[in-house]
VMD Tcl script that builds the backbone (N, CA, C; Angstrom):
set m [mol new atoms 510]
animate dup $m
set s [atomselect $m all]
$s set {name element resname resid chain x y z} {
  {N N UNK 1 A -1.013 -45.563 22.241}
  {CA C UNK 1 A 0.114 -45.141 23.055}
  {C C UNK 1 A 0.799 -43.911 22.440}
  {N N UNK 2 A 0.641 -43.875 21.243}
  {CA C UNK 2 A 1.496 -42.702 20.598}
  {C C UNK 2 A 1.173 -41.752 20.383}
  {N N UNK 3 A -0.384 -41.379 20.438}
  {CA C UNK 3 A -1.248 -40.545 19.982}
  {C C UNK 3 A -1.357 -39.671 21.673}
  {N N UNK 4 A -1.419 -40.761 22.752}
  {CA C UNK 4 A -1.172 -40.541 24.162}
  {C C UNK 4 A 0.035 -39.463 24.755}
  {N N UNK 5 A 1.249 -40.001 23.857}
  {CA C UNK 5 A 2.210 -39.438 24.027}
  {C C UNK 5 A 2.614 -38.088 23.061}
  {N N UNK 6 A 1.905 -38.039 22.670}
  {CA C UNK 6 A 1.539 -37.043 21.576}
  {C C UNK 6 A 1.024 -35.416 22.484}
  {N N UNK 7 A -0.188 -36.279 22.846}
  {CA C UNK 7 A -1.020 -35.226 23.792}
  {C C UNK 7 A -0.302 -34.727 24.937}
  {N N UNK 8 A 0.066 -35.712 25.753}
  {CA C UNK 8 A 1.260 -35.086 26.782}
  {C C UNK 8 A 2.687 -33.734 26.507}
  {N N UNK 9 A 2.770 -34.252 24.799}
  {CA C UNK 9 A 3.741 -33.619 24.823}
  {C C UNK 9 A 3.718 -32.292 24.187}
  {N N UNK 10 A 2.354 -32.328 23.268}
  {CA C UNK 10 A 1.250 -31.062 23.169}
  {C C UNK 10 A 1.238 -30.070 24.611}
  {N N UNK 11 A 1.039 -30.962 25.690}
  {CA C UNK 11 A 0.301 -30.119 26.743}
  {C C UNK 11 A 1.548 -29.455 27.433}
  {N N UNK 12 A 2.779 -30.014 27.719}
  {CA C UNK 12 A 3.634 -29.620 28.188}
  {C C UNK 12 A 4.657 -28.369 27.316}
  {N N UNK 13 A 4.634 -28.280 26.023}
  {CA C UNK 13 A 5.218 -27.337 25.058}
  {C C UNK 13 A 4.083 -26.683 25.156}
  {N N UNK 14 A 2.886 -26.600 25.434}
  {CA C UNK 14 A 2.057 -25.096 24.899}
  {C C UNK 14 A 1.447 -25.436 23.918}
  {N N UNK 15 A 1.661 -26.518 23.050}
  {CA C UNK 15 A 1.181 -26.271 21.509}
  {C C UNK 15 A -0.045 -26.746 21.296}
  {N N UNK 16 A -1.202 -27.091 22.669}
  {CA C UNK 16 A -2.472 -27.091 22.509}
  {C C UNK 16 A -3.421 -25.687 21.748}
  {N N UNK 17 A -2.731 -24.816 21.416}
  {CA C UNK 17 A -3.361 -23.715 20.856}
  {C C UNK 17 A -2.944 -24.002 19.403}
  {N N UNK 18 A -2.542 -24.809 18.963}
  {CA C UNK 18 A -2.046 -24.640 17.415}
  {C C UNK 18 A -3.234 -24.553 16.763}
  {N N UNK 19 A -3.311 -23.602 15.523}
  {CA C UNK 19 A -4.592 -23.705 14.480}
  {C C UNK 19 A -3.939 -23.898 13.167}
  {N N UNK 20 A -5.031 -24.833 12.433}
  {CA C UNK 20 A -4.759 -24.151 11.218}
  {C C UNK 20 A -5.623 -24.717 10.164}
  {N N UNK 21 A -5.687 -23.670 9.236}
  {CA C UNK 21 A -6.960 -23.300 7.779}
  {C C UNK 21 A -7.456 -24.404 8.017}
  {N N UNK 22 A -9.055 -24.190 7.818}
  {CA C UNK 22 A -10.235 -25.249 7.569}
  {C C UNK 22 A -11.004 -24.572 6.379}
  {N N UNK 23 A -10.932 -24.793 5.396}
  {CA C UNK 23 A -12.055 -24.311 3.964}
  {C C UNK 23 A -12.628 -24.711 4.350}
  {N N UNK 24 A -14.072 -24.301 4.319}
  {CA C UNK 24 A -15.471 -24.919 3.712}
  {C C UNK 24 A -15.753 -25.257 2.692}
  {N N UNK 25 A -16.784 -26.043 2.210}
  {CA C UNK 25 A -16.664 -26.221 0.855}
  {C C UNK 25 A -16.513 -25.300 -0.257}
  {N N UNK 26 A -15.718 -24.958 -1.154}
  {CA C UNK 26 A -15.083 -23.942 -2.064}
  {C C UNK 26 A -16.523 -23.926 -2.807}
  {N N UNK 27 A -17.051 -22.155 -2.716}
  {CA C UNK 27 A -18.176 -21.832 -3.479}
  {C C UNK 27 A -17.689 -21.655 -4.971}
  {N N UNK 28 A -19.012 -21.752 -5.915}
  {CA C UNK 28 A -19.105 -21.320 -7.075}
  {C C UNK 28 A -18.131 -20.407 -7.541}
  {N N UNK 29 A -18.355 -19.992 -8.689}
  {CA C UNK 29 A -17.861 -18.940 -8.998}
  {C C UNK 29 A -18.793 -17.815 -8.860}
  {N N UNK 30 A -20.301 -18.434 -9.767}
  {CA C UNK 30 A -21.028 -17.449 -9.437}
  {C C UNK 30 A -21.566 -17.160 -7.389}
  {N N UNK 31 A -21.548 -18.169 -6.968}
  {CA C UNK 31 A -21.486 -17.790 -5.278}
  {C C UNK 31 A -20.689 -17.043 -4.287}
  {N N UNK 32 A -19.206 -16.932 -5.123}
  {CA C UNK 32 A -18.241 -16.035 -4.722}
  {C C UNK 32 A -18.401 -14.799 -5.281}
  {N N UNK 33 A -19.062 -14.431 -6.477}
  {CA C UNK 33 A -19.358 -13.098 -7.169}
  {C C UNK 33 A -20.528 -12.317 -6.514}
  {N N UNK 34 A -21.315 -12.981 -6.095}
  {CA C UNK 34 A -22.349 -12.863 -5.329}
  {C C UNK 34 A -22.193 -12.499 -4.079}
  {N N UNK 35 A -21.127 -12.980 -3.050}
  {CA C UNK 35 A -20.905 -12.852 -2.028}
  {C C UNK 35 A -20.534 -11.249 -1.295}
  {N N UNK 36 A -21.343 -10.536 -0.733}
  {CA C UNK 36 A -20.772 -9.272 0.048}
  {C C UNK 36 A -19.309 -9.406 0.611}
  {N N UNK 37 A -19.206 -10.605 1.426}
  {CA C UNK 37 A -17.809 -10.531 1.662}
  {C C UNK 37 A -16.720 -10.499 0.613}
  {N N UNK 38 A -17.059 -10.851 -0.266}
  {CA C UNK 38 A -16.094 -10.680 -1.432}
  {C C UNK 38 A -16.127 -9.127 -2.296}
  {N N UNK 39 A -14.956 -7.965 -2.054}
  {CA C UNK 39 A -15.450 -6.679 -2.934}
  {C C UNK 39 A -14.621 -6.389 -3.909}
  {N N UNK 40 A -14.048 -7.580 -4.344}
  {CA C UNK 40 A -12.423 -6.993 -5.611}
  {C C UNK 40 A -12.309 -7.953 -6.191}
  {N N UNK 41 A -13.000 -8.836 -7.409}
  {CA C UNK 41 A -12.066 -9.833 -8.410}
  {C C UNK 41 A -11.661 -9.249 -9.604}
  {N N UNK 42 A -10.161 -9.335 -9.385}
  {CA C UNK 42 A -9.455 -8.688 -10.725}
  {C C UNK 42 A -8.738 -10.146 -11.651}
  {N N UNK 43 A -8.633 -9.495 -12.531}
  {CA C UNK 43 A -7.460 -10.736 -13.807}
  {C C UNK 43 A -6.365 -9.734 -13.466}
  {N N UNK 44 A -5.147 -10.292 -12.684}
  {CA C UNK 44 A -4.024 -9.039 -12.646}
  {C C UNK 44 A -2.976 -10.069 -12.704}
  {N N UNK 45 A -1.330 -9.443 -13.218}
  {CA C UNK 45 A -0.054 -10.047 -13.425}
  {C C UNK 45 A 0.550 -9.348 -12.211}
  {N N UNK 46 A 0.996 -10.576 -11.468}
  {CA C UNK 46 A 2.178 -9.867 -10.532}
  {C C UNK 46 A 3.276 -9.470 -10.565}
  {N N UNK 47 A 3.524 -8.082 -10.488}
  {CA C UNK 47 A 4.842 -7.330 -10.698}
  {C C UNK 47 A 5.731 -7.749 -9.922}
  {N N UNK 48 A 5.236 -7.637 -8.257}
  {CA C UNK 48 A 6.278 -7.938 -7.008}
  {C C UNK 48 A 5.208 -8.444 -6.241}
  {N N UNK 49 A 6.093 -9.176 -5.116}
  {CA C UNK 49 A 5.890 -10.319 -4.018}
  {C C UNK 49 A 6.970 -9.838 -2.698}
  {N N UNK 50 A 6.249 -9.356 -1.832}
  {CA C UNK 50 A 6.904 -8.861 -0.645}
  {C C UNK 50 A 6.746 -9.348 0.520}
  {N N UNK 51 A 7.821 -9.668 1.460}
  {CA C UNK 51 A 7.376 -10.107 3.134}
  {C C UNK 51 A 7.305 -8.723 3.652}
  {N N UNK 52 A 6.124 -8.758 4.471}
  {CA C UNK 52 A 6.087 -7.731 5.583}
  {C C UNK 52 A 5.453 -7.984 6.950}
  {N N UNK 53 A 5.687 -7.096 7.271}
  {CA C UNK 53 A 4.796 -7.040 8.938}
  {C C UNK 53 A 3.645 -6.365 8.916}
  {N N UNK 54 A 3.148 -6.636 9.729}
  {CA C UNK 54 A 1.547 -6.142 10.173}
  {C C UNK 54 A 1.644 -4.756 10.416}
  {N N UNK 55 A 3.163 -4.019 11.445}
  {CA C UNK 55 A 3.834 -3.442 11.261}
  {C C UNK 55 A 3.785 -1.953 9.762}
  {N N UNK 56 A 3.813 -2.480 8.632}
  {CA C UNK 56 A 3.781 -2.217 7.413}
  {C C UNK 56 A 2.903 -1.794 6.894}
  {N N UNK 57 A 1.941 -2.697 7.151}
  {CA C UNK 57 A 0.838 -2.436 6.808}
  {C C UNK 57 A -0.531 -1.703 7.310}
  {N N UNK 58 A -0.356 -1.700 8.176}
  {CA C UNK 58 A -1.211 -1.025 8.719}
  {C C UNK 58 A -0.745 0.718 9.513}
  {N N UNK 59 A -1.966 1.485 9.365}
  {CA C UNK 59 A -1.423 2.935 10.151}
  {C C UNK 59 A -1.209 2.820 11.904}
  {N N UNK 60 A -0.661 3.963 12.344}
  {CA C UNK 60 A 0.012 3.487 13.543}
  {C C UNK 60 A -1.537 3.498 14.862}
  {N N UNK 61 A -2.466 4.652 14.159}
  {CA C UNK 61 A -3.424 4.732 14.910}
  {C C UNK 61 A -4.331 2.974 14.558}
  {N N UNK 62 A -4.430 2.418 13.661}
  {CA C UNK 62 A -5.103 0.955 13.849}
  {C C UNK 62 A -4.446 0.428 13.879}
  {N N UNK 63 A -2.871 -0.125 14.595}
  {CA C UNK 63 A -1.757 -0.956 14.815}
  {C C UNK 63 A -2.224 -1.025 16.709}
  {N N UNK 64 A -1.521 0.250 16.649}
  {CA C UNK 64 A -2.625 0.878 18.213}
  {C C UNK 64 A -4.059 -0.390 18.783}
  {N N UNK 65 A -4.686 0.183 18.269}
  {CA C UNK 65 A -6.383 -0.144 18.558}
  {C C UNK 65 A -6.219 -2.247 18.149}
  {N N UNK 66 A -5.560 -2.707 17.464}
  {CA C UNK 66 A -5.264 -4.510 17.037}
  {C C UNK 66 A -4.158 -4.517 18.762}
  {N N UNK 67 A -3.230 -4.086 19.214}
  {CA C UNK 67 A -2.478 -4.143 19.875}
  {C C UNK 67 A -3.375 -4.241 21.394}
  {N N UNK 68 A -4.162 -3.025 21.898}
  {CA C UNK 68 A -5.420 -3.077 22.776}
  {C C UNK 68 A -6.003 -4.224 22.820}
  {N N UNK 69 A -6.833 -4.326 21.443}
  {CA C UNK 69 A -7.935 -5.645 21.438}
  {C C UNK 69 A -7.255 -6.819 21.548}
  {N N UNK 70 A -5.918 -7.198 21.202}
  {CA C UNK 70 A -5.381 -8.787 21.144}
  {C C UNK 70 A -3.928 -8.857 21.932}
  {N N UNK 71 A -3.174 -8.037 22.761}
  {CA C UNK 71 A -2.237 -7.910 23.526}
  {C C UNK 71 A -1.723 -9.416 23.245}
  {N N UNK 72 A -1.263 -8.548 22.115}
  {CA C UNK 72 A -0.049 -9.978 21.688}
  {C C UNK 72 A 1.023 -8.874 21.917}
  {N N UNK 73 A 2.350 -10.074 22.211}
  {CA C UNK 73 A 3.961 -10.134 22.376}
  {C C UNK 73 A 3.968 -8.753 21.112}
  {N N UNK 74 A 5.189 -8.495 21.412}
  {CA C UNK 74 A 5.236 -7.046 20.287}
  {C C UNK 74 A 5.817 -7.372 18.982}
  {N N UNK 75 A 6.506 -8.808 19.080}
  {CA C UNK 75 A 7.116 -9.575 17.873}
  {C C UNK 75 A 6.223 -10.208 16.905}
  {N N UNK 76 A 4.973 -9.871 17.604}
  {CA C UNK 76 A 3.464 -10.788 16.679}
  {C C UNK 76 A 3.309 -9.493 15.586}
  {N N UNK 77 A 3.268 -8.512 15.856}
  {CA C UNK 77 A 3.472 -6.748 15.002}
  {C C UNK 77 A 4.773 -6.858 13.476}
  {N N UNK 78 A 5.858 -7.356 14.356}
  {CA C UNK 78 A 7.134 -6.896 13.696}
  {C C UNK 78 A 7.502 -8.389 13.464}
  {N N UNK 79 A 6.759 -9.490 13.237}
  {CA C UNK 79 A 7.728 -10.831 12.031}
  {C C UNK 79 A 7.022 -10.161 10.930}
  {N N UNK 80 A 7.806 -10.761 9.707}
  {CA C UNK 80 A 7.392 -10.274 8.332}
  {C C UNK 80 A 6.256 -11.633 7.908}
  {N N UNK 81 A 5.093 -11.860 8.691}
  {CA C UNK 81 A 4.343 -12.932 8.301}
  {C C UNK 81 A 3.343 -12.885 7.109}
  {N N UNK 82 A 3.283 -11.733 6.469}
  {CA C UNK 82 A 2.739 -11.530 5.317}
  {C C UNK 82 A 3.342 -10.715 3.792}
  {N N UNK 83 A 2.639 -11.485 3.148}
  {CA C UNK 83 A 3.049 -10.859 1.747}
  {C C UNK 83 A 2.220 -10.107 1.435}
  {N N UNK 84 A 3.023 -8.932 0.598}
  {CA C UNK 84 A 2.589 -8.261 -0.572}
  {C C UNK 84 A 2.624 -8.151 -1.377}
  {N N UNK 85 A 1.330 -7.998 -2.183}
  {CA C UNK 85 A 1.322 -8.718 -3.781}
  {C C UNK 85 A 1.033 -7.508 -4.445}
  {N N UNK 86 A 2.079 -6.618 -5.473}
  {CA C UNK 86 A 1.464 -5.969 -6.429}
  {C C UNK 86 A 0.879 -6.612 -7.755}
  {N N UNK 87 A 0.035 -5.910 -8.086}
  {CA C UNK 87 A -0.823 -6.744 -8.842}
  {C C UNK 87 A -0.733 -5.278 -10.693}
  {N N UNK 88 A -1.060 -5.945 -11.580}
  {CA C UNK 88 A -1.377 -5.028 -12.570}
  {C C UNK 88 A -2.689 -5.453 -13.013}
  {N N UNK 89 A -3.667 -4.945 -12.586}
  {CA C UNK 89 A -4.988 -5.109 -13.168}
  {C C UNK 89 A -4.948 -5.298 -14.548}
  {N N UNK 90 A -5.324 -6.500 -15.375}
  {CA C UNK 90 A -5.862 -6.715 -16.783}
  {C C UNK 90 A -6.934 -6.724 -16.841}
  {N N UNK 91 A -7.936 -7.465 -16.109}
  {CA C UNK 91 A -9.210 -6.602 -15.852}
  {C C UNK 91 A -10.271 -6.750 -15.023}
  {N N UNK 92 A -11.137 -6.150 -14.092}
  {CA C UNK 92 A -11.982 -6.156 -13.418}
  {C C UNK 92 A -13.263 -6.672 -13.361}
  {N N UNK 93 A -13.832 -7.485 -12.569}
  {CA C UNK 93 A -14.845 -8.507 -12.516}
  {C C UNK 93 A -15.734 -7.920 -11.777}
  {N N UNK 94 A -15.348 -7.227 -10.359}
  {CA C UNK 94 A -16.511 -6.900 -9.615}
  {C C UNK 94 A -15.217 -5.578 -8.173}
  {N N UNK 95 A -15.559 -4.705 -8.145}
  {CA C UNK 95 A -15.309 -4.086 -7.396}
  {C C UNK 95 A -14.848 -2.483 -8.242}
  {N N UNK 96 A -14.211 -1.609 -7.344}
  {CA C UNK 96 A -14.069 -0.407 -7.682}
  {C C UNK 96 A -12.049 -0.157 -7.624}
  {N N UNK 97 A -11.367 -0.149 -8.676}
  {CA C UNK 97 A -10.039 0.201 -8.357}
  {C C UNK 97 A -9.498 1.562 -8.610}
  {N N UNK 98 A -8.804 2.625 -7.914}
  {CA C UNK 98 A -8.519 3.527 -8.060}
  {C C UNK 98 A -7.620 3.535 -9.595}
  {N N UNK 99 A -6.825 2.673 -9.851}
  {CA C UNK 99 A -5.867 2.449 -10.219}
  {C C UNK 99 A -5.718 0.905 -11.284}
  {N N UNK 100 A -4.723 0.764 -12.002}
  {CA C UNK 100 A -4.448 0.010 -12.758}
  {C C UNK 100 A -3.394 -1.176 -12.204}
  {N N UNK 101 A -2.679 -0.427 -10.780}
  {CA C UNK 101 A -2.030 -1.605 -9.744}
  {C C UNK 101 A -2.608 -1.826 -8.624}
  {N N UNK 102 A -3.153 -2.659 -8.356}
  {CA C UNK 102 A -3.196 -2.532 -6.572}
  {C C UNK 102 A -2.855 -3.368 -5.813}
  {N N UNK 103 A -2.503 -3.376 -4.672}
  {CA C UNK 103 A -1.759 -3.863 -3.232}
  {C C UNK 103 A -2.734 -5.011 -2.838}
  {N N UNK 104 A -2.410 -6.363 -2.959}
  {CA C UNK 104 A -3.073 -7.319 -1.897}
  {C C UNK 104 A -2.465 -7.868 -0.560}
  {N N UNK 105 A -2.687 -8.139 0.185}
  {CA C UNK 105 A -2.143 -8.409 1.264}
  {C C UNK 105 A -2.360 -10.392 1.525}
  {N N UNK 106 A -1.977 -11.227 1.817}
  {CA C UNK 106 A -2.129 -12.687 2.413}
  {C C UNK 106 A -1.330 -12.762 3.032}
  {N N UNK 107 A -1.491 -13.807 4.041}
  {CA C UNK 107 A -0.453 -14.372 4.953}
  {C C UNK 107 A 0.443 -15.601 4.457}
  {N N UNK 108 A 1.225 -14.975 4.732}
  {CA C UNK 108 A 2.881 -15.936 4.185}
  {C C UNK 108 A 2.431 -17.715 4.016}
  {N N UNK 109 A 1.433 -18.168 4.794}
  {CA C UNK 109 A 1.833 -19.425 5.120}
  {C C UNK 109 A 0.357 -19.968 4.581}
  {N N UNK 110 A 0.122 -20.596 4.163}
  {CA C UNK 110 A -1.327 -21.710 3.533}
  {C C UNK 110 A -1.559 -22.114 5.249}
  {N N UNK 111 A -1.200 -22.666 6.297}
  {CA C UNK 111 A -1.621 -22.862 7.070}
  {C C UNK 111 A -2.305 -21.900 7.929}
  {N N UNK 112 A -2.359 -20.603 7.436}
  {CA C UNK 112 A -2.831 -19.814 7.992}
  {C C UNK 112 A -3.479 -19.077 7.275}
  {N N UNK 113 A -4.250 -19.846 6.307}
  {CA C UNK 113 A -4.855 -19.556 5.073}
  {C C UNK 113 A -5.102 -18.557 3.773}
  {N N UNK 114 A -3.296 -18.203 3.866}
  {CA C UNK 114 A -3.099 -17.195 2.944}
  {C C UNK 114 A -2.898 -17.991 1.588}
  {N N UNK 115 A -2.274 -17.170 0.836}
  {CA C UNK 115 A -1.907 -17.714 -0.619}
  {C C UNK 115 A -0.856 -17.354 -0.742}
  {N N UNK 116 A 0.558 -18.208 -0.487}
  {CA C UNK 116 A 1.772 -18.030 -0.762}
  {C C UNK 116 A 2.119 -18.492 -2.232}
  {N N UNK 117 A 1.405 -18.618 -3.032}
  {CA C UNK 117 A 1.726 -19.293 -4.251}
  {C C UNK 117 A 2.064 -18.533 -5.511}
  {N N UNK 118 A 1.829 -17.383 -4.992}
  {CA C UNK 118 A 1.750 -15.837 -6.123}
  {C C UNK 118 A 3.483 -16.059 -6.668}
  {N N UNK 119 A 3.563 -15.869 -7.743}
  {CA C UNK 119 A 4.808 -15.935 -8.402}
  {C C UNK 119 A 5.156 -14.489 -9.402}
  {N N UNK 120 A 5.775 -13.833 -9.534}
  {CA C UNK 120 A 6.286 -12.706 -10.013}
  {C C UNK 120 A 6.222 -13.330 -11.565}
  {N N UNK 121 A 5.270 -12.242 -12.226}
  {CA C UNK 121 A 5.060 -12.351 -13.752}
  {C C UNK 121 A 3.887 -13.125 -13.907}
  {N N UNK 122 A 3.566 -13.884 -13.441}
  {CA C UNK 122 A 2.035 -15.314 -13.519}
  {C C UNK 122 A 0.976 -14.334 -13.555}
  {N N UNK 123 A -0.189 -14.852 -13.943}
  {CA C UNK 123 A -1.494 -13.953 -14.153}
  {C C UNK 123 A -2.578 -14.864 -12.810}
  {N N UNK 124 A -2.708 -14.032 -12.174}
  {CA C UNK 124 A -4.206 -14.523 -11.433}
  {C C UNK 124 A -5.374 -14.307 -11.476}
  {N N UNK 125 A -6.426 -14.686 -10.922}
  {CA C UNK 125 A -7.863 -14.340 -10.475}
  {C C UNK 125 A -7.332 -13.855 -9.346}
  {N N UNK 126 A -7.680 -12.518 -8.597}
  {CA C UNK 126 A -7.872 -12.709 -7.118}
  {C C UNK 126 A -9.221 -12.277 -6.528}
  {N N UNK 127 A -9.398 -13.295 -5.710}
  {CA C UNK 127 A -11.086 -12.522 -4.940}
  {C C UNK 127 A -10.144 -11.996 -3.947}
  {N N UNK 128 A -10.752 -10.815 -3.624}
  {CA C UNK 128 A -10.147 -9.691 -2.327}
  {C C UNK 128 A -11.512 -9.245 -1.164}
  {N N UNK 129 A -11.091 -9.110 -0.125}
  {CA C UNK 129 A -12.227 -8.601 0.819}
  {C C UNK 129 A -11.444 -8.071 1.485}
  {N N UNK 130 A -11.613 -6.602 2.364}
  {CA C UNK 130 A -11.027 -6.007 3.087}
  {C C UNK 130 A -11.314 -6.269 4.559}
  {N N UNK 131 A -12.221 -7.917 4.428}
  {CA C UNK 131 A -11.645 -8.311 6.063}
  {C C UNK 131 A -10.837 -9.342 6.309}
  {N N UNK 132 A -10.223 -9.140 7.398}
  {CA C UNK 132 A -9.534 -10.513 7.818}
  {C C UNK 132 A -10.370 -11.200 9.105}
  {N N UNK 133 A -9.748 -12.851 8.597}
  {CA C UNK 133 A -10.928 -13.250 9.443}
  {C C UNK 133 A -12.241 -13.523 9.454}
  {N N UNK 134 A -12.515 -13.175 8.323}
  {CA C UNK 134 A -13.889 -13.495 7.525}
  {C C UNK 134 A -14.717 -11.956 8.630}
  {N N UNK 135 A -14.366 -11.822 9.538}
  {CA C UNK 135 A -15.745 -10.619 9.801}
  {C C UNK 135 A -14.513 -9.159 10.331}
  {N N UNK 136 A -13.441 -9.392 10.628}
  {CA C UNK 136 A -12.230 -8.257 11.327}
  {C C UNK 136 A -11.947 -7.462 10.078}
  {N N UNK 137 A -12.427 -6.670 10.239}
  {CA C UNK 137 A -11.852 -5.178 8.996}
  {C C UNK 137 A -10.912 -4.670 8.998}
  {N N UNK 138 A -9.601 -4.453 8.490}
  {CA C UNK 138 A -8.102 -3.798 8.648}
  {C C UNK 138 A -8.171 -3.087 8.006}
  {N N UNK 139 A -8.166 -1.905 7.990}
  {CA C UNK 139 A -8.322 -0.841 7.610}
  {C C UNK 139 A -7.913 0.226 7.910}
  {N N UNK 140 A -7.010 1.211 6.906}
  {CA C UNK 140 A -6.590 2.563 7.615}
  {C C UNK 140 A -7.321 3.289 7.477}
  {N N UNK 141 A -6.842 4.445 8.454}
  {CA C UNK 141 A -8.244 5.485 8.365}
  {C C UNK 141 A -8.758 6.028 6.791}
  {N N UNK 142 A -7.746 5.970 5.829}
  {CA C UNK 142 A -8.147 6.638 4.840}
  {C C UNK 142 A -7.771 5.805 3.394}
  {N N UNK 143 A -8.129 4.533 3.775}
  {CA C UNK 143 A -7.195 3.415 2.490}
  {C C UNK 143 A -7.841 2.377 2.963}
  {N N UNK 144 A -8.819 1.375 2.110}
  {CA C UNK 144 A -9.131 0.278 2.303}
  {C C UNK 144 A -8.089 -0.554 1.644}
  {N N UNK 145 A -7.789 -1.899 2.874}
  {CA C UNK 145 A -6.679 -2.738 2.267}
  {C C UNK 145 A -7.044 -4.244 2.001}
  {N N UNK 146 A -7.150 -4.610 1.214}
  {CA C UNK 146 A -7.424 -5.693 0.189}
  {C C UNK 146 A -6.552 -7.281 0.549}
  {N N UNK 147 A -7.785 -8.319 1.145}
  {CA C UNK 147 A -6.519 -9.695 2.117}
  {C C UNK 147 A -7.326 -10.369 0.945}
  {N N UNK 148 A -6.336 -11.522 0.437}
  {CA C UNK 148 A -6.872 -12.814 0.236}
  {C C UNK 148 A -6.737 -13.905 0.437}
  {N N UNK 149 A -7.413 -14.856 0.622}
  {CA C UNK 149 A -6.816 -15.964 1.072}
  {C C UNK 149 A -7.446 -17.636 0.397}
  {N N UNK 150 A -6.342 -18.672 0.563}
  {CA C UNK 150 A -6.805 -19.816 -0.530}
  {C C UNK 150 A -7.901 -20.118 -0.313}
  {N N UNK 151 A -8.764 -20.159 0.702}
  {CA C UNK 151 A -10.112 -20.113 1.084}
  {C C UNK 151 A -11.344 -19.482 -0.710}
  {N N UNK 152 A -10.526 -18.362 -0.807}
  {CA C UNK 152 A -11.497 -17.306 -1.396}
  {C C UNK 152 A -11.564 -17.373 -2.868}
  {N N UNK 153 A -10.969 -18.871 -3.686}
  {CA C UNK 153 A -10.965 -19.270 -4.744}
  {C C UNK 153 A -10.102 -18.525 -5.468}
  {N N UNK 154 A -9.194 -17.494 -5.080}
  {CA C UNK 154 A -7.939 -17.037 -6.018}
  {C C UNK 154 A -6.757 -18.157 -6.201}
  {N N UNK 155 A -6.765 -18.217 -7.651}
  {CA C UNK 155 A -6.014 -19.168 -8.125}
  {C C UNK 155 A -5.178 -18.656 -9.632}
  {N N UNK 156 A -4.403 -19.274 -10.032}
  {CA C UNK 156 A -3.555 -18.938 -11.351}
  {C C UNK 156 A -4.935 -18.591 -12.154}
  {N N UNK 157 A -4.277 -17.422 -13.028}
  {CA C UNK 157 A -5.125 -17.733 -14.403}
  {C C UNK 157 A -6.065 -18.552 -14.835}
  {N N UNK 158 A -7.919 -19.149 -14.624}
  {CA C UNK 158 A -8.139 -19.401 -15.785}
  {C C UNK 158 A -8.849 -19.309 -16.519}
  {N N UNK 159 A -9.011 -19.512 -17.891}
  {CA C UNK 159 A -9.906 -18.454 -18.805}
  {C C UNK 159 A -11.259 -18.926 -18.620}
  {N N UNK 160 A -11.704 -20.148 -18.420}
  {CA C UNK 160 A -13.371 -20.526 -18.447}
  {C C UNK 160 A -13.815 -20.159 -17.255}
  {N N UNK 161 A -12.827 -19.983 -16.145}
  {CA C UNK 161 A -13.002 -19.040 -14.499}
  {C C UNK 161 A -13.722 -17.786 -15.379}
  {N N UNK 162 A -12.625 -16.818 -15.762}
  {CA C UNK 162 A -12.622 -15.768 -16.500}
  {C C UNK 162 A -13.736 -15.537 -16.922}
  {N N UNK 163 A -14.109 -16.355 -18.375}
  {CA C UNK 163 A -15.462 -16.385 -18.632}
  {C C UNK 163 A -17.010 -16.409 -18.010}
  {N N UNK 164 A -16.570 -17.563 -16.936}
  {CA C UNK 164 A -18.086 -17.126 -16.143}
  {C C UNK 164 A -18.053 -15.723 -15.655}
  {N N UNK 165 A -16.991 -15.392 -15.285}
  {CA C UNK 165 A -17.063 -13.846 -14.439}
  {C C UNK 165 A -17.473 -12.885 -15.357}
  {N N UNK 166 A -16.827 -12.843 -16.579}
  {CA C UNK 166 A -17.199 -11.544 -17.390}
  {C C UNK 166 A -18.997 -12.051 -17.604}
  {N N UNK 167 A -18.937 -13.339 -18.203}
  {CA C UNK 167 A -20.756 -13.144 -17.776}
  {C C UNK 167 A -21.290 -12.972 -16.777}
  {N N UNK 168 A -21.245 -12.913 -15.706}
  {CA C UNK 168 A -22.072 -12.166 -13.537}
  {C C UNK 168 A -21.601 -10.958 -13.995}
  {N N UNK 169 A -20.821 -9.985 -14.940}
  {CA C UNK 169 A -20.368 -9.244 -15.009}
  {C C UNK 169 A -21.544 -8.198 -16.227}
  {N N UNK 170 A -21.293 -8.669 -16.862}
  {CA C UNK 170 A -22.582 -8.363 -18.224}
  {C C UNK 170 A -24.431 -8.404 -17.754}
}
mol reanalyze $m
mol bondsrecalc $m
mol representation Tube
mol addrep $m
C-alpha cells in the first residue's frame, strides 16, 4: 500500500524522472591507469573549493551549442551546481599538466556523482577525464577542462594507492 502510494505521488509531482549515481564495480588501480577515459591522475593539496555554474565554466560559444542540444530552463546554466577544485600538483601519475595548479571541476552533490568531499588543505588522488558523462566532452575551444567524479576512484590521500601508481608509472 505504501510503496502504491508512493508511485502515485511520484507520478503526480513529476518526480518519475529522478536519477541518481550508479558505480559499477570500482576498477583497479592499475584498470583505472589503463583506462583512455581516464587522462589526469595527480597527488595534489587543495588550495580552494568553489560553487559555480555551468555558466562559469564553460565558454559562451559551448554554453551556446549544451543549451541547443539539451533545452533546459535557463536556471539549469546559472544554479551554482558545481565545484571547483584548485588543486597544487605534488605529483603526476599519468597525464600532461601545463602547470603546477590545476582546475577540477565535480558536481556539488554525490548523487549526481560528483565528489563533494574535497576539503581545503587535504591531499588527494584525483583521476580526471575531460568528459562528462562518461562519453560528453566539455570543452572550450582552447582549454581542456578536467571533471571528476566518486565513480573514478579519487579519494583522500593514499600512499600504497600512490605506490601502485608510481609503479604503472615507471
Amino acid at each position: 500500500m505504501k510503496k502504491l502510494l508512493l508511485l502515485i505521488l511520484m507520478t503526480l509531482f513529476g518526480l518519475n524522472n529522478l536519477y541518481a549515481c550508479s558505480c559499477k564495480k570500482e576498477k583497479s588501480t592499475k584498470e583505472s591507469y589503463e583506462s583512455k577515459l581516464l587522462e589526469s591522475i595527480v597527488h595534489g593539496k587543495v588550495l580552494s573549493k568553489t560553487s559555480v555554474s555551468l555558466t562559469e565554466i564553460v565558454d559562451k560559444e559551448t554554453l551556446d551549442s549544451i543549451k541547443i542540444k539539451h533545452n533546459k530552463k535557463e536556471n539549469f546554466y546559472t544554479q551554482k551546481d558545481f565545484l571547483k577544485i584548485e588543486l597544487k600538483v605534488i605529483e603526476k601519475f599519468k597525464g600532461k599538466t601545463k602547470s603546477d595548479i590545476i582546475t577540477i571541476y565535480t558536481h556539488s552533490q554525490s548523487s549526481a556523482c560528483g565528489y563533494p568531499w574535497f576539503k581545503k588543505g587535504r591531499e588527494y588522488l584525483v583521476y580526471a577525464t575531460s568528459k562528462i558523462a562518461s562519453s560528453y566532452s566539455l570543452n572550450n575551444k582552447n582549454e581542456k577542462i578536467y571533471w571528476t567524479y566518486h565513480c573514478l576512484r579519487t579519494k583522500e590521500y593514499n600512499s600504497f594507492e600512490a605506490q601502485q601508481l608510481t609503479k604503472l608509472t615507471n
